[in-house]
ROSE-4610 file (N, C-alpha, C; in Angstrom, 1 decimal, always signed):
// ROSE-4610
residu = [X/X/X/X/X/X/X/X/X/X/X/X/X/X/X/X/X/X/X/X/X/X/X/X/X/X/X/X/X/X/X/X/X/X/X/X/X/X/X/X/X/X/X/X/X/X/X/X/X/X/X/X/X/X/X/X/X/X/X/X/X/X/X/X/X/X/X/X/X/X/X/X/X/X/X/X/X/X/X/X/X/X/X/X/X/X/X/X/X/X/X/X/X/X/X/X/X/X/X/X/X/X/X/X/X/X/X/X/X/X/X/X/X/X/X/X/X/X/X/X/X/X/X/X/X/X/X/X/X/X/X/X/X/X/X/X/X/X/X/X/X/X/X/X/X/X/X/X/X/X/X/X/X/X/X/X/X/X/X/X/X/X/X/X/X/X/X/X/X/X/X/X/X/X/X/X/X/X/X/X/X/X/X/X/X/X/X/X/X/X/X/X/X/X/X/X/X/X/X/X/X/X/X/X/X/X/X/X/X/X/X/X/X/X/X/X/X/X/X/X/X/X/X/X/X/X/X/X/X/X/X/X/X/X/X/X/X/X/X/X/X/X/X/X/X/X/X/X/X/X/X/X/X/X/X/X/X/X/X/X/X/X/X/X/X/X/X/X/X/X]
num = [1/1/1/2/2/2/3/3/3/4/4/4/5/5/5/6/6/6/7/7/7/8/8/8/9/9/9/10/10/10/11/11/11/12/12/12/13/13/13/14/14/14/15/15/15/16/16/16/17/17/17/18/18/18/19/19/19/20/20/20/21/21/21/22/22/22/23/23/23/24/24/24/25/25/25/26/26/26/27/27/27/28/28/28/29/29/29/30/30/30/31/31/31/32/32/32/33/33/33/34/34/34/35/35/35/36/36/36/37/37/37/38/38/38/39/39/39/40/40/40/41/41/41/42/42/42/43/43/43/44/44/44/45/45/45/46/46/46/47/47/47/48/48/48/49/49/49/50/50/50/51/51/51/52/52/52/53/53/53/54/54/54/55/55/55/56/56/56/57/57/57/58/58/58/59/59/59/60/60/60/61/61/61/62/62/62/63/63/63/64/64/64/65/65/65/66/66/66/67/67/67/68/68/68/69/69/69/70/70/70/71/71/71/72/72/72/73/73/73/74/74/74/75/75/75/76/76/76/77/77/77/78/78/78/79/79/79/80/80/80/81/81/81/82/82/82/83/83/83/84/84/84/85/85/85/86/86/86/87/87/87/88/88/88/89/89/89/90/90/90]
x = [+37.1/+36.5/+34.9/+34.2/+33.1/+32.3/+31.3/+30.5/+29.7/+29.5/+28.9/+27.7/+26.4/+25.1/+25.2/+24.7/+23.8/+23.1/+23.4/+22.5/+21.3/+20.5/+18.9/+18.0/+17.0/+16.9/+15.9/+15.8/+15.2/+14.2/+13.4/+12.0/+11.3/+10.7/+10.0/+9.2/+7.9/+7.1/+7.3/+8.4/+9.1/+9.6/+10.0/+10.7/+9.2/+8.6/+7.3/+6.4/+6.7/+5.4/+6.6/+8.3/+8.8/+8.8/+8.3/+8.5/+7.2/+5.8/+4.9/+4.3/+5.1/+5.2/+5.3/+6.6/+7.1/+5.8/+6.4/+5.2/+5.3/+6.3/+6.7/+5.9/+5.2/+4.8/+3.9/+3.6/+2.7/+2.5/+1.5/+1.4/+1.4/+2.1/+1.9/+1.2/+0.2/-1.0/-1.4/-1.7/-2.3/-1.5/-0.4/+0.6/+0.8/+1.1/+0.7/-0.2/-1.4/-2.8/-2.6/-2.2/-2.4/-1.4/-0.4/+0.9/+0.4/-0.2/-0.7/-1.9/-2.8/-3.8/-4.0/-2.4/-2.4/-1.8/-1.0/+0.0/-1.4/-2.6/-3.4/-4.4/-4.5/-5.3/-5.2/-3.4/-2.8/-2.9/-2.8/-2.7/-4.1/-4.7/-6.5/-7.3/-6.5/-6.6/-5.6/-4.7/-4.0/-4.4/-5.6/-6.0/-6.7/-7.8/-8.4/-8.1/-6.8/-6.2/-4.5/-4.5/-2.9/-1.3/-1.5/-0.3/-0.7/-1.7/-1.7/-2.2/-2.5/-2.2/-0.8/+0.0/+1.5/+1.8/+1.8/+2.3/+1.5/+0.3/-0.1/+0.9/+1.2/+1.9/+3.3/+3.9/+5.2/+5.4/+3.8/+4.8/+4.7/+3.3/+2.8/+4.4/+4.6/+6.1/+7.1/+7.3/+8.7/+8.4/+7.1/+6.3/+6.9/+7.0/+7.0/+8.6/+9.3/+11.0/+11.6/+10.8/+11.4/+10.9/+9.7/+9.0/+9.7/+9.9/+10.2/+12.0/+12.3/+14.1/+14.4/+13.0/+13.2/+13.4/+13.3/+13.2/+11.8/+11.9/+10.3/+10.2/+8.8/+7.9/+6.4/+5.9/+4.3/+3.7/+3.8/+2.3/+2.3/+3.6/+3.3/+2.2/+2.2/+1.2/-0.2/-0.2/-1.9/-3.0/-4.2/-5.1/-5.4/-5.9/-5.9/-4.8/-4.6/-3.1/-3.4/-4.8/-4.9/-3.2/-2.9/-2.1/-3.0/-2.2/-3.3/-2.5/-2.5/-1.4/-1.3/+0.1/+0.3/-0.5/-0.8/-1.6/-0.9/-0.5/+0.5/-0.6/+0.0/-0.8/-0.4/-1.1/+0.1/-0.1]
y = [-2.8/-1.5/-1.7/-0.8/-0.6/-0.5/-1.2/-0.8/+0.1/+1.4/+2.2/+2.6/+2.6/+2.2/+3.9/+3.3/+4.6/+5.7/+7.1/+7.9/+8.0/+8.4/+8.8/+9.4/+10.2/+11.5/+10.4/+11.6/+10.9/+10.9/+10.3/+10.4/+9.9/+11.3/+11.0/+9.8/+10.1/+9.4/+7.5/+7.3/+6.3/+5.9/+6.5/+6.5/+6.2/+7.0/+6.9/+5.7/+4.8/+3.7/+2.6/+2.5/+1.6/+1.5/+3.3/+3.1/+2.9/+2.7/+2.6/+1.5/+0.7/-1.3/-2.0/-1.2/-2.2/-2.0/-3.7/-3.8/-3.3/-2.6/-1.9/-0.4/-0.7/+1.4/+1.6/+1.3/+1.6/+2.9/+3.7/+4.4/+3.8/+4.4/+4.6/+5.0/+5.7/+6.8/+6.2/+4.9/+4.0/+4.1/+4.1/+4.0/+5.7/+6.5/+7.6/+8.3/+7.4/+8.2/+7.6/+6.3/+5.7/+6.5/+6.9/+7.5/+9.0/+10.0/+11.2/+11.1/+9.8/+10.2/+9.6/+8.6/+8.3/+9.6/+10.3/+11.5/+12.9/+12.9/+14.0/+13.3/+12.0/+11.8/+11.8/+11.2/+11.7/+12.9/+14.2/+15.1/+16.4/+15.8/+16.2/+15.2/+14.1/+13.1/+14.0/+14.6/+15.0/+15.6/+16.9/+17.2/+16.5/+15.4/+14.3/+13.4/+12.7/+11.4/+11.8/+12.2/+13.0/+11.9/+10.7/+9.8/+8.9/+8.4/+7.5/+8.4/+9.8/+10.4/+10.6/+11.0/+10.8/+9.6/+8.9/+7.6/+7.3/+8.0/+7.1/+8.2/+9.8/+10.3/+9.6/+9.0/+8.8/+7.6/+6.8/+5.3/+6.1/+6.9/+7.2/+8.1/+8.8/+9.4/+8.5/+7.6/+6.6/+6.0/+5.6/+4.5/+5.4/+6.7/+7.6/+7.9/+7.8/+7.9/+6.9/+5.6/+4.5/+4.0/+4.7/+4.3/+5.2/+6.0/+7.3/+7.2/+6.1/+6.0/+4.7/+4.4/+3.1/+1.6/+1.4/+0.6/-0.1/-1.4/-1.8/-1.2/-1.0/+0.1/-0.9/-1.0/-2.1/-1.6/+0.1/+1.0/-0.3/-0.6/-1.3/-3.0/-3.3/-4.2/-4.0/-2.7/-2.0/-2.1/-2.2/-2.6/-1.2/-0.7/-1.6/-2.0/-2.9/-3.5/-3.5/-2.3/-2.5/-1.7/-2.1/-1.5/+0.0/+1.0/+1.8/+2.7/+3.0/+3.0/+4.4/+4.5/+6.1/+6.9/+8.0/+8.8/+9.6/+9.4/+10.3/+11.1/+12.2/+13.0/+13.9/+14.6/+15.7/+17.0]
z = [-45.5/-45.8/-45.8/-45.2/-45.4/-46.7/-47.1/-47.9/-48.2/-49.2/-49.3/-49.7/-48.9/-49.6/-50.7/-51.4/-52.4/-51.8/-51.9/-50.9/-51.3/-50.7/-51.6/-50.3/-50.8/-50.1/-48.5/-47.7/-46.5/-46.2/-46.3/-46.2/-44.8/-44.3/-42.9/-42.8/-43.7/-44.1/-43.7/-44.5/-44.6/-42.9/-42.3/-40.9/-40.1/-40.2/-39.4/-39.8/-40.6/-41.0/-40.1/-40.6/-39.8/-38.1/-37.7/-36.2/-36.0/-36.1/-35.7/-36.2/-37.3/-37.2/-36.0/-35.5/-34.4/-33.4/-32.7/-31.9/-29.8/-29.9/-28.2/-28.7/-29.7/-29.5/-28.9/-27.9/-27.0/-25.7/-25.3/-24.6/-23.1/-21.9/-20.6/-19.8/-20.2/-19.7/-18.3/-18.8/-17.0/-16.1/-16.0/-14.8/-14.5/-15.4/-15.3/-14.5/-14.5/-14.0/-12.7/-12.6/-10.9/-10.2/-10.8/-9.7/-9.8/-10.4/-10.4/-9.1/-9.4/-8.9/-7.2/-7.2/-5.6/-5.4/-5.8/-4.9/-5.1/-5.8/-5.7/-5.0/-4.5/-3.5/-2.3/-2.3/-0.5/-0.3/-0.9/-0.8/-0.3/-0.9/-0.7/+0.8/+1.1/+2.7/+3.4/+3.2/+4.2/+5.2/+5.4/+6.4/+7.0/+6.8/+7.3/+7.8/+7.2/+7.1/+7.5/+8.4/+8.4/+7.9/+9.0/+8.9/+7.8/+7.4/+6.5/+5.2/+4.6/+4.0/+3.3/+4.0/+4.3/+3.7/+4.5/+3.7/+2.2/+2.1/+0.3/-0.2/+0.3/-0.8/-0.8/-0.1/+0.0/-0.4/-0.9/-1.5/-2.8/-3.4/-4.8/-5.1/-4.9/-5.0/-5.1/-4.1/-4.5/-5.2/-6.1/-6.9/-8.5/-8.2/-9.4/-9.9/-9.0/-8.7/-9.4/-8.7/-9.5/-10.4/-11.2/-12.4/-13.7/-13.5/-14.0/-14.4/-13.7/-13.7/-14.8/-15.0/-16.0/-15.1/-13.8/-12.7/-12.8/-11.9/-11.6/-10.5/-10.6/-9.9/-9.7/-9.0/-8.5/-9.3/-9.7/-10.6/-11.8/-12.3/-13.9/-13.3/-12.5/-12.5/-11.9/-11.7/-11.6/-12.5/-12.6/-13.7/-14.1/-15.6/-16.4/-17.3/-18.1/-18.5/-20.0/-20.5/-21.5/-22.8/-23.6/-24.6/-25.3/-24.9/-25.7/-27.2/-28.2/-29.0/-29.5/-29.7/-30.5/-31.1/-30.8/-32.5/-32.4/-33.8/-35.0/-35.9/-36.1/-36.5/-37.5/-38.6/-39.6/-39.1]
């Protein structure tokens, strides 16, 4: 039989100091900005740049497919590889 801890009320507060200890809390923003800003840069080459326009949108797209699926994707080894961290806010 299971042991039954003591109930006692739930405190956010509490929840939020243990999740923003751990040390994976980190933001994505960089990989974010490189796969936004290849697929809005092929896109603005396209009239200029027609076939190899094309192609930057179509790696930055499958770069976004498979980053976005939880897969490796090249964007995660793009610079910069700074950690940038949550803000929590009331």
């Amino acid at each position: 039989m299971m042991a039954m801890h003591p109930t006692r009320p739930l405190d956010p507060m509490e929840i939020l100091r243990k999740l923003t200890g751990l040390p994976h809390r980190r933001t994505y923003i960089t990989e974010v900005w490189w796969l936004v800003g290849g697929t809005a840069l092929g896109l603005l080459l396209l009239p200029a740049l027609s076939w190899l326009a094309f192609l930057l949108v179509g790696v930055s797209v499958g770069a976004a497919l498979v980053y976005f699926d939880w897969r490796f994707s090249p964007v995660s080894l793009l610079p910069p590889r700074a950690t940038s961290q949550n803000i929590i806010g009331k």
